[in-house]
Phi, psi and omega in degrees: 000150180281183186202104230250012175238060147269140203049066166234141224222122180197136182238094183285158179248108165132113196254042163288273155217305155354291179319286187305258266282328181273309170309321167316288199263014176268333190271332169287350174273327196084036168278160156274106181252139171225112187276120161255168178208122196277352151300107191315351198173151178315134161276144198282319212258201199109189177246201158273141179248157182238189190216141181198129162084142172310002193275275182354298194254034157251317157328295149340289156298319177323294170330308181129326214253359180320277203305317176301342160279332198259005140315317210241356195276219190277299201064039157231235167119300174334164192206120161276119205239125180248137177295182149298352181248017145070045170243139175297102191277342175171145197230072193320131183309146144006276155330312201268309197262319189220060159071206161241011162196122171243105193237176179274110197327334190279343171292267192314338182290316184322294174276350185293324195303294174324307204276340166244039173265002157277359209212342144226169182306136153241161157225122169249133184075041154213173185215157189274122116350275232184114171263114189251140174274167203221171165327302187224034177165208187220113193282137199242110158273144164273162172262014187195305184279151154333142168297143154194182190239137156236180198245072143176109157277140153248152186263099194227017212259027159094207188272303180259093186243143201287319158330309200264336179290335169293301207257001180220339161130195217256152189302297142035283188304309181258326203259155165234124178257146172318329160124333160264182158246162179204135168259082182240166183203155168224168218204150163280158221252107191235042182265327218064026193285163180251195184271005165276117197279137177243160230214074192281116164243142166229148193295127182097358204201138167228133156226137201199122161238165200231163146275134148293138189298307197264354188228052142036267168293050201186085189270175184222109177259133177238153173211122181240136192254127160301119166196166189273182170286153192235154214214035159257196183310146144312324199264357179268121172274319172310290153320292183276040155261322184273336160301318164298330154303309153318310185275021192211343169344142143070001182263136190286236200016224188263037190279334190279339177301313179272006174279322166327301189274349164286311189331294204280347199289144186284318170244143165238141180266081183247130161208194153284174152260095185239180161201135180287151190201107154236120184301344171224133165276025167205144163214113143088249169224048193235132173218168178249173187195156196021231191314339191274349174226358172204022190295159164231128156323113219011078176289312202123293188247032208296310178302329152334282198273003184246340178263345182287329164321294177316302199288306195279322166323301164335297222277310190276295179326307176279010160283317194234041185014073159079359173296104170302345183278336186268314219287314175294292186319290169347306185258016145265006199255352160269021177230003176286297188318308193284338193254327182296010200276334177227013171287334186272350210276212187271191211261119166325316180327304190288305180305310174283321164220089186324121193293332170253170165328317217248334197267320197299302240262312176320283171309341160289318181290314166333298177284344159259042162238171156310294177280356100020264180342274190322308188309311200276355166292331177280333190277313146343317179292296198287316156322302189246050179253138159263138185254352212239346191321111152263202211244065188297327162329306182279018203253298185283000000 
């Protein structure tokens, strides 16, 4: 393959997914690449993510990594909606919550990582500190590694990323949060739960646990709460373990059981349900890619739609050998349309756990019907197809 980004110099912020998959095809273009990552080591925790429509999974295979996800994925993605006596009120398809290939968000990091680690850099437990631009490039500080200059920073470093906050201003500016929060954790699964996630609502509360497909004795609790923004550490686990407790006191079904299994649990999955909105995804030789420029907190297709990004940035940069002035724009002005298409919609929040009675009864009655049901598998479908992607292998 050619390899028309020899000596391109690029340092991404962010080892989730989005990062490695842009890093995997800026180094197959024949860039020098380096991933940082402010985490010691990949992270474990998260949820399952799903892949839906040929854009996705062509992606996918082009990467290489198709068969190593449908080895490891879920086989569920159906959603049970349960009374308190845990009898089953209606069960949303498959097709609908996980797609056509559904893996555990700790899967999928694992191989894009595994698949470009002969071939690019990580730095783990660190972060870029300061971007100043240069003569011949954007000198990048670090909080622990060496200062050095590169010809690209990418912003891969999620909803709160410190890339867009250096090159574009304080997180404030873009993100708006939504009114919930969201929580997982995992716990042993001394529930009997099966691999169907099952889904107890109160108006403003959602709680839902899963069985691990391959690992059995081991569940996944998930819980999303109507609450306001909270301005404490990220980093205190301690604290959002007690906003989640608080915010599920007193709930019957199998809640008091997984508030247990929060106590102990060693990692928690915590944030807001916010959503980003930056009017340019580049300034200067700094750009941004998935959640840090268009994410929705469990948008449905975030994760998709941040790796067909990683493919077409990667893709105009070795189009325009390596002139950062043609290629960001190029790849925002095709990848602005294609991510806003389900970036604009409601608020995951409202959907999953609706704040009154009368909005909880609707939506239930809505979703236990069929053609409900059908519309949103079609509509799902169709959102995340491109028809226009192009074949940059044959280009360059």
């Amino acid at each position: 393959m050619p390899t028309p980004l020899r000596g391109f110099r690029v340092l991404v912020s962010g080892a989730g997914v989005a990062g490695p998959a842009v890093a995997w095809w800026l180094a197959r273009h024949g860039a020098e690449v380096t991933v940082v990552e402010a985490a010691p080591a990949l992270r474990t925790s998260g949820f399952a993510v799903d892949f839906r429509g040929p854009t996705h999974l062509g992606v996918l295979a082009a990467m290489g990594v198709l068969d190593e996800l449908r080895a490891v994925q879920t086989h569920a993605g159906a959603m049970s909606r349960v009374d308190e006596h845990d009898r089953e009120v209606f069960r949303l398809p498959a097709e609908f919550a996980g797609g056509e290939l559904e893996v555990r968000r700790r899967d999928l990091s694992r191989i894009l990582h595994e698949h470009g680690a002969d071939r690019v850099g990580y730095l783990f437990g660190d972060r870029i500190t300061a971007l100043t631009e240069t003569a011949d490039g954007v000198r990048v500080d670090l909080a622990r590694g060496a200062s050095r200059t590169v010809d690209l920073v990418v912003g891969a470093d999620g909803l709160h990323s410190g890339v867009r906050r250096l090159a574009f201003g304080p997180e404030s500016a873009y993100v708006t949060h939504l009114g919930y929060h969201l929580a997982g954790w995992d716990l042993p699964n001394d529930l009997g739960a099966g691999p169907v996630p099952r889904q107890y609502n109160v108006p403003g509360r959602m709680a839902s646990v899963a069985a691990d497909q391959r690992e059995p004795d081991r569940a996944t609790a998930l819980v999303v709460f109507a609450s306001p923004r909270q301005d404490h550490d990220r980093l205190d686990l301690d604290r959002q373990k007690a906003l989640v407790a608080d915010a599920f006191a007193g709930l019957g079904w199998h809640v008091p059981r997984l508030l247990a299994g929060l106590r102990d649990a060693p990692e928690l999955y915590f944030d807001a349900i916010a959503r980003v909105s930056v009017p340019r995804w580049h300034a200067g030789r700094a750009v941004l890619l998935g959640d840090a420029a268009w994410g929705v907190t469990l948008g449905g297709m975030g994760v998709g739609t941040g790796l067909v990004g990683a493919y077409v940035l990667a893709g105009e940069l070795a189009l325009a050998g390596g002139d950062h002035r043609v290629a960001l724009p190029a790849y925002e002005r095709r990848m602005r349309a294609y991510a806003g298409r389900w970036q604009r919609g409601a608020s995951p929040g409202h959907f999953l756990a609706p704040a009154t009675g009368w909005g909880l009864w609707l939506r239930d009655r809505l979703l236990a019907t069929r053609p409900v049901q059908s519309l949103l598998v079609r509509s799902t479908g169709s959102l995340a197809t491109e028809a226009d992607l192009p074949d940059y292998a044959a280009r360059v």
